[in-house]
C-alpha positions as CSV (number, residue, x, y, z in Angstrom):
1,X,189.2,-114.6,-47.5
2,X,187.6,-117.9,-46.2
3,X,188.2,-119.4,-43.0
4,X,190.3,-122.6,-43.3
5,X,187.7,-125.5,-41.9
6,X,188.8,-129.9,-40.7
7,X,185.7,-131.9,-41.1
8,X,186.5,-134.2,-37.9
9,X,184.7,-137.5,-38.7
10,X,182.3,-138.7,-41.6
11,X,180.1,-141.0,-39.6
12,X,175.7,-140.2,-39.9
13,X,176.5,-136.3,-38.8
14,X,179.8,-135.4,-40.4
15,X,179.1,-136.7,-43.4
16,X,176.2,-134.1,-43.6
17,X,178.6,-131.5,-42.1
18,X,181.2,-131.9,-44.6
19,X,178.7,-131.5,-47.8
20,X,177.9,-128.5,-45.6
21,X,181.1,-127.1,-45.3
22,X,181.8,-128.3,-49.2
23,X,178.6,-125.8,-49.9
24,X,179.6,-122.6,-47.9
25,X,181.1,-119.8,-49.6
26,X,183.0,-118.7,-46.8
27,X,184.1,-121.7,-45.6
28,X,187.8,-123.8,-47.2
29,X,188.0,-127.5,-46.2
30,X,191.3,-127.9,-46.1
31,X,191.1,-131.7,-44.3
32,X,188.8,-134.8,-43.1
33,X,189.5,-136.9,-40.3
34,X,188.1,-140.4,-40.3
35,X,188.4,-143.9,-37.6
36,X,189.2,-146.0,-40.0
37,X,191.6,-147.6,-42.7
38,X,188.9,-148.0,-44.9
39,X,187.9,-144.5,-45.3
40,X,191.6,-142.9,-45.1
41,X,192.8,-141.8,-48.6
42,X,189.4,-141.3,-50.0
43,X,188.7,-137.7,-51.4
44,X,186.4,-135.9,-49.1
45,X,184.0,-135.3,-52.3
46,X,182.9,-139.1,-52.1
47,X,182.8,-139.5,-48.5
48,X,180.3,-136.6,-48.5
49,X,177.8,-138.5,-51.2
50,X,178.6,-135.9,-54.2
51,X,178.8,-136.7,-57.6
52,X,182.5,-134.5,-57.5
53,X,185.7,-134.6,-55.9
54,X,187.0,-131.9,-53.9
55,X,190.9,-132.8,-53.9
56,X,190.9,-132.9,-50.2
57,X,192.0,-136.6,-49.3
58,X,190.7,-138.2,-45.7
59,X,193.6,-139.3,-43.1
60,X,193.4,-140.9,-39.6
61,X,196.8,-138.5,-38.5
62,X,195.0,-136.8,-36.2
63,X,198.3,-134.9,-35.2
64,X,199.0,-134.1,-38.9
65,X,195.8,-132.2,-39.1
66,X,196.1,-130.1,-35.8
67,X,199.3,-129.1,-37.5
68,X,197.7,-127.4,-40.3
69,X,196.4,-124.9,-37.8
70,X,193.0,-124.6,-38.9
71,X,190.4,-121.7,-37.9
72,X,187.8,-124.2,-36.9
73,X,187.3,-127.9,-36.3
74,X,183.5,-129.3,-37.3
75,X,183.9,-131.8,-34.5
76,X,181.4,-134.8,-35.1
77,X,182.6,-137.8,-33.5
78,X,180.3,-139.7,-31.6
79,X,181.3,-139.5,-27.8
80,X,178.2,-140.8,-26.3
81,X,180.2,-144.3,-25.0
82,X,183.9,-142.2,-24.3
83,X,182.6,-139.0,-23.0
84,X,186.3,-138.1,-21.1
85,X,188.0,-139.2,-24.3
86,X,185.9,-136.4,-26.4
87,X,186.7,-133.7,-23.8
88,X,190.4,-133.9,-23.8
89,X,190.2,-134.1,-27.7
90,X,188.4,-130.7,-27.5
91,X,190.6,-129.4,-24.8
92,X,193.7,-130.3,-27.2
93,X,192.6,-128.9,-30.3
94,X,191.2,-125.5,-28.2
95,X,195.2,-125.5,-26.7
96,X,196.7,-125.4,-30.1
97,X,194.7,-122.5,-31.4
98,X,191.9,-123.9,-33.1
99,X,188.1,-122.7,-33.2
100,X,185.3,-125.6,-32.4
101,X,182.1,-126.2,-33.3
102,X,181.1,-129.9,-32.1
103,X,177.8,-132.1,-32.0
104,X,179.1,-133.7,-28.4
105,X,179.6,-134.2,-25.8
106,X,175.9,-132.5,-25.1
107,X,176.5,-131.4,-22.0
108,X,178.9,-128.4,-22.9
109,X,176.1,-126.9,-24.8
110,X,175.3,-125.1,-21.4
111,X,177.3,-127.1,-18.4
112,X,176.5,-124.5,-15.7
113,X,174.6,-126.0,-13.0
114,X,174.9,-129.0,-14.7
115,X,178.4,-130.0,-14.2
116,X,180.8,-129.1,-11.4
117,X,182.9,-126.0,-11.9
118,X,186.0,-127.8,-11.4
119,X,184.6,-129.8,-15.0
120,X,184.3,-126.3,-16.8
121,X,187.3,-124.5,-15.8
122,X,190.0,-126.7,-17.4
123,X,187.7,-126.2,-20.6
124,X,187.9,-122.7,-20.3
125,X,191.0,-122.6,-19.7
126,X,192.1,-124.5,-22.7
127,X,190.3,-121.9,-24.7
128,X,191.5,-119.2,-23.6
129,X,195.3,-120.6,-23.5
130,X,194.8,-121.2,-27.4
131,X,192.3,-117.9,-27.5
132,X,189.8,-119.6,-29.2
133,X,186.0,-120.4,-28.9
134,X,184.2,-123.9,-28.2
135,X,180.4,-124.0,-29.1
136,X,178.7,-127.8,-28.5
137,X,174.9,-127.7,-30.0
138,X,173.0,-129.5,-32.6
139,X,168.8,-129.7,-32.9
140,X,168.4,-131.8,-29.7
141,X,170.1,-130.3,-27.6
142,X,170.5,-127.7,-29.9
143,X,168.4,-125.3,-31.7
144,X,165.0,-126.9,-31.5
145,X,165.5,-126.5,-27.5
146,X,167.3,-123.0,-27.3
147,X,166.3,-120.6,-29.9
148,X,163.5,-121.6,-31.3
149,X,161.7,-121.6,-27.9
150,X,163.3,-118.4,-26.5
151,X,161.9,-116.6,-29.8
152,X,158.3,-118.2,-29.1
153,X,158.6,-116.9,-25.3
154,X,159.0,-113.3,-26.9
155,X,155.8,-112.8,-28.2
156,X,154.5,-113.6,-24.6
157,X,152.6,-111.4,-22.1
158,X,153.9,-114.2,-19.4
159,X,154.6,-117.9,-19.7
160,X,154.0,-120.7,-16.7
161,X,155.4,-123.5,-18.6
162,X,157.9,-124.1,-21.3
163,X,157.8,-127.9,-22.9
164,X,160.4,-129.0,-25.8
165,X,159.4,-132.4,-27.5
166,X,161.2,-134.5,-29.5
167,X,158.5,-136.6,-30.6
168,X,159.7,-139.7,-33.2
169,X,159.1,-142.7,-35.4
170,X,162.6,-144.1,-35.1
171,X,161.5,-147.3,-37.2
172,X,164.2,-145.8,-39.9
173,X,166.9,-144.9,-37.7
174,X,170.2,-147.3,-38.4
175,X,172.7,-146.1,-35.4
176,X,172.2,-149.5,-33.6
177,X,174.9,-148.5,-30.7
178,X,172.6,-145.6,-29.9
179,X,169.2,-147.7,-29.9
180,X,170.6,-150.4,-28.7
181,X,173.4,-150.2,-26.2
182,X,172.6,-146.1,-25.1
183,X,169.1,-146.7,-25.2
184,X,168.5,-150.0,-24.7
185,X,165.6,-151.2,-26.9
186,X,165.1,-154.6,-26.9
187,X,166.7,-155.2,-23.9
188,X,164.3,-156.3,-20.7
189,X,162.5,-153.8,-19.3
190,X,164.1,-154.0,-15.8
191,X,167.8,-154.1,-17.4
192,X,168.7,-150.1,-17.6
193,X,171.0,-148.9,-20.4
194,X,173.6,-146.4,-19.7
195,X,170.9,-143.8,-21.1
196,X,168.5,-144.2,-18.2
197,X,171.2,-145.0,-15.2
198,X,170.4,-142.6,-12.6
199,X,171.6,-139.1,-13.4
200,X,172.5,-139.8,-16.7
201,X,169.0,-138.0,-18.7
202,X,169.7,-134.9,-16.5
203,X,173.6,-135.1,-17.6
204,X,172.6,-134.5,-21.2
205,X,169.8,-132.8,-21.3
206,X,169.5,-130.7,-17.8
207,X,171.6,-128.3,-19.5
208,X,168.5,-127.9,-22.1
209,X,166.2,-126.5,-19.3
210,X,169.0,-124.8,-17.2
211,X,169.4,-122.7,-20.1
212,X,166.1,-121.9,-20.9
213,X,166.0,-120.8,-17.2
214,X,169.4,-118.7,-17.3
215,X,168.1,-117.3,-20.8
216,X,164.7,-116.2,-19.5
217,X,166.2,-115.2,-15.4
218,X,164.1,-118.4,-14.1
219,X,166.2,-119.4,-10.8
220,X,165.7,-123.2,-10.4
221,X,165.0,-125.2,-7.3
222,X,166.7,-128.0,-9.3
223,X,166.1,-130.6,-12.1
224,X,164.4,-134.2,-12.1
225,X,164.1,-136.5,-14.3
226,X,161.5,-139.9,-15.4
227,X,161.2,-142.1,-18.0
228,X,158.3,-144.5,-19.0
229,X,159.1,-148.1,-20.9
230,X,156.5,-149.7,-23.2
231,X,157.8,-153.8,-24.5
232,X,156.8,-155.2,-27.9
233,X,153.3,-156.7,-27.8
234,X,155.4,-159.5,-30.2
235,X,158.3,-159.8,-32.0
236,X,159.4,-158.3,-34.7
237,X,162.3,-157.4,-37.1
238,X,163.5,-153.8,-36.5
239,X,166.3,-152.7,-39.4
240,X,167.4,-156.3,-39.1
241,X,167.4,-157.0,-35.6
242,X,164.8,-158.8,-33.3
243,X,162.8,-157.5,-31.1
244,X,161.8,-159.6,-28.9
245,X,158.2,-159.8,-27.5
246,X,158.1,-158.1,-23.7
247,X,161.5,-156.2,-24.5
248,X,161.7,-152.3,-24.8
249,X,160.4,-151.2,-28.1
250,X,159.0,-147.7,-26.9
251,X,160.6,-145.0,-24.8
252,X,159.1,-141.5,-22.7
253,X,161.5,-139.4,-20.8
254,X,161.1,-136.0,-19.4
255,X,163.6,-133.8,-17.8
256,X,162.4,-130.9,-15.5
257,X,163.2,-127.6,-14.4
258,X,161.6,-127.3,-10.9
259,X,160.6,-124.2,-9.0
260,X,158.5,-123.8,-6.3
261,X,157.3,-127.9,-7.0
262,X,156.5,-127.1,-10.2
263,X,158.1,-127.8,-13.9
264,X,158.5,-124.7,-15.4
265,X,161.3,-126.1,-18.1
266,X,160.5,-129.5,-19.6
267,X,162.6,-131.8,-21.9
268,X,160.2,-134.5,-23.5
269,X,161.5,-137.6,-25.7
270,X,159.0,-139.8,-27.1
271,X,160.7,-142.4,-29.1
272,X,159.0,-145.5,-30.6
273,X,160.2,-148.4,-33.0
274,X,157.1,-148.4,-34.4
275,X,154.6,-145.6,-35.0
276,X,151.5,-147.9,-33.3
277,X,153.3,-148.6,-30.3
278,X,152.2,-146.3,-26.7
279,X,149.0,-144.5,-28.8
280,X,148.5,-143.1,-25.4
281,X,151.7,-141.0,-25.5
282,X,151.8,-137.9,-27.6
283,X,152.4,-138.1,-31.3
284,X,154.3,-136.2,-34.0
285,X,152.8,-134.3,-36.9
286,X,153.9,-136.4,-39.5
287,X,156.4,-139.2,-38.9
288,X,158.7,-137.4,-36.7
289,X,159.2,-133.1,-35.1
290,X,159.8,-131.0,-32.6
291,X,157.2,-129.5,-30.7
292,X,157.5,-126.4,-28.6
293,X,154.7,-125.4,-26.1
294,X,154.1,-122.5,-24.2
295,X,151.6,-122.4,-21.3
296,X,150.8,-118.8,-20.9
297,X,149.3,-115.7,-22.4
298,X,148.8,-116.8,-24.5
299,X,149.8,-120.2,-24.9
300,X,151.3,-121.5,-28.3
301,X,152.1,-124.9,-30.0
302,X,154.9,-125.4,-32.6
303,X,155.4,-128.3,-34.3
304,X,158.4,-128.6,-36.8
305,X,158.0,-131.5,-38.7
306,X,161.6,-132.8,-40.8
307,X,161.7,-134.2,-44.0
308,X,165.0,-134.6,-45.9
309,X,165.2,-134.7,-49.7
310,X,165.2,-139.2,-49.3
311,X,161.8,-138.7,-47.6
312,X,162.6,-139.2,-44.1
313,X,162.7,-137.4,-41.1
314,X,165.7,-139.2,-39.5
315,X,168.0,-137.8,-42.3
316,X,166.7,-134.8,-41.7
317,X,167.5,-134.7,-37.9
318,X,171.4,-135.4,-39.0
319,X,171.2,-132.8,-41.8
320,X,169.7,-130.2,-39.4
321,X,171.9,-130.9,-36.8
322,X,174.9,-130.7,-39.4
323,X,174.1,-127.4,-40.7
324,X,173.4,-125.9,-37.5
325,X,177.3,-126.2,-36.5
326,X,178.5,-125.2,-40.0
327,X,176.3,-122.4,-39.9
328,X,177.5,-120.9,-37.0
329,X,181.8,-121.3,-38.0
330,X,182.4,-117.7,-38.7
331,X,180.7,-116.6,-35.7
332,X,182.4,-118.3,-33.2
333,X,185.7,-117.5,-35.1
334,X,185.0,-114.1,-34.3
335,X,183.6,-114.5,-30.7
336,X,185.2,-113.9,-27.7
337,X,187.4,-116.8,-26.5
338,X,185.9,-119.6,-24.0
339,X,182.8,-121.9,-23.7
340,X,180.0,-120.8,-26.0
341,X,176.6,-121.1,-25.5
342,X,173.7,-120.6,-27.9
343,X,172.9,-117.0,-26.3
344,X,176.3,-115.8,-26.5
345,X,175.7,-116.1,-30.7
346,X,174.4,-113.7,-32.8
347,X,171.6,-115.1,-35.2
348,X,173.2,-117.4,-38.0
349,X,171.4,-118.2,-41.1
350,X,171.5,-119.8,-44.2
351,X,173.2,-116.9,-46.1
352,X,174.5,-117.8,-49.5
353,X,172.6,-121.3,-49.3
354,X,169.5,-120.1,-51.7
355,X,169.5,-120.6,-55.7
356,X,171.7,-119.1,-57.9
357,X,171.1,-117.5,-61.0
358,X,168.3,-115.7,-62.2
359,X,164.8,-117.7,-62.2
């Protein structure tokens, strides 16, 4: 029997996690939310991109599909800009009995340490009223940051430094709320977004390295966090916006877990508009990956480079960070009730994804 699945949202994630769920054997869509008029009525099939309807039509009555009782709601609204907002729609969905797997807020991907308990508990509690499981991840945070790190430690005789990278050409990336107002290119270099207001990079991504320290029984000193800003040498036209010579066209932030003044855990973004901009920063294998590096015995280097089916590594990101959450449904349907993190899985794969039929 297959679990009864809500694709909440079809925006640059959820429209990857709903040809996702549309794909899985195991998985029955049985409804799409959507934010807008526009999109409301329209079968699930072409919101997705397919070439097929699926007779599942979208609505904006949120209430109508918490009433259908789902197993599990593929939660990918953006909640960068109404972080509260997202957590009371998680808490209410958790209440009335219904499984999560969401892309945000980040921070719940491993809040311990990183948010106050008072924060956590009415989370928990929510799930365990309903007696269901909430599990936040993605690629970044996600799986490029959790597992495939903590496999690469294994094959270690000791490690003295674990580094994550996202290192990318964002030149094809069209979410201009996220470049723009989050993380503030073009804007003067002395005008900080919300991204880099103080606390805000060790908000989202300090529960990257305090789970790599939990995971690997690393007690922290604490976490701190720096950024770098590079402006446009001159103007010039980025996905039809301007960027203006002297504004912020190139961005390096690191998050790290501290013991004993050093950074045993870091979480690296390097993230240019263009691919010539800061040469002196470190750059991807190909246009865009993530790197993992372990300084040890011995030491290793990963570099997982993404390219989607269009040719670009950005529509990769969103397809990766898509499938990771649909991926992972059944398992947190069956795991215990509460807050999820990425340890408390099992390992979920691609099962039934690979050709069909004999070659």
């Amino acid at each position: 029997m297959a679990y009864r699945v809500v694709q909440w949202s079809t925006g640059n994630v959820g429209r990857w996690a709903l040809r996702s769920i549309i794909a899985r054997p195991e998985l029955e869509l049985i409804g799409v939310w959507v934010s807008s008029d526009e999109k409301a009525g329209r079968d699930a099939g072409e919101l997705a991109g397919l070439d097929h309807t699926v007779g599942i039509a979208a609505t904006t009555d949120a209430d109508a599909l918490v009433a259908l009782k789902p197993d599990c709601i593929v939660h990918t609204a953006m909640a960068d800009d109404r972080l509260m907002e997202a957590v009371e729609d998680l808490k209410k969905f958790l209440r009335a009995g219904i499984n999560v797997v969401s892309s945000s807020p980040v921070f719940l991907q491993f809040p311990y340490g990183t948010l106050p308990q008072e924060a956590i508990d009415p989370i928990v509690d929510a799930a365990v009223e309903g007696g269901v499981s909430l599990w936040v991840n993605g690629i970044d945070p996600g799986w490029a940051n959790d597992w495939l790190p903590l496999l690469l430690s294994s094959g270690c005789e000791r490690f003295d430094q674990i580094i994550c990278s996202e290192v990318m050409d964002y030149s094809t990336y069209d979410n201009p709320k996220v470049l723009f107002e989050i993380m503030g290119f073009g804007s003067a270099l002395d005008d900080l977004p919300l991204l880099l207001q103080p606390g805000i990079l060790s908000l989202a991504w300090g529960s990257v390295v305090r789970q790599l320290a939990s995971a690997l029984d690393v007690d922290l000193d604490g976490v701190e966090q720096n950024f770098e800003r590079v402006p446009a040498p001159e103007s010039f036209d980025f996905t039809g916006h301007q960027i203006a010579e002297g504004t912020a066209a190139a961005l390096r932030f690191q998050v790290c877990g501290m013991k004993a003044g050093k950074a045993v855990f870091v979480l690296e973004h390097v993230t240019r508009l263009r691919p010539d901009l800061a040469p002196q920063w470190p750059q991807p294998a190909g246009k865009g990956c993530y790197r993992v590096e372990i300084k040890g015995e011995p030491d290793y280097v990963l570099d997982l480079q993404l390219v989607a089916s269009d040719g670009e590594h950005s529509t990769a990101g969103l397809v990766g960070t898509a499938a990771r959450l649909v991926s992972a449904v059944s398992a947190v349907i069956e795991a215990r009730p509460g807050l999820l993190t990425a340890v408390d899985l099992p390992l979920t794969t691609g099962r039934g994804l690979g050709p069909v039929g004999t070659p």
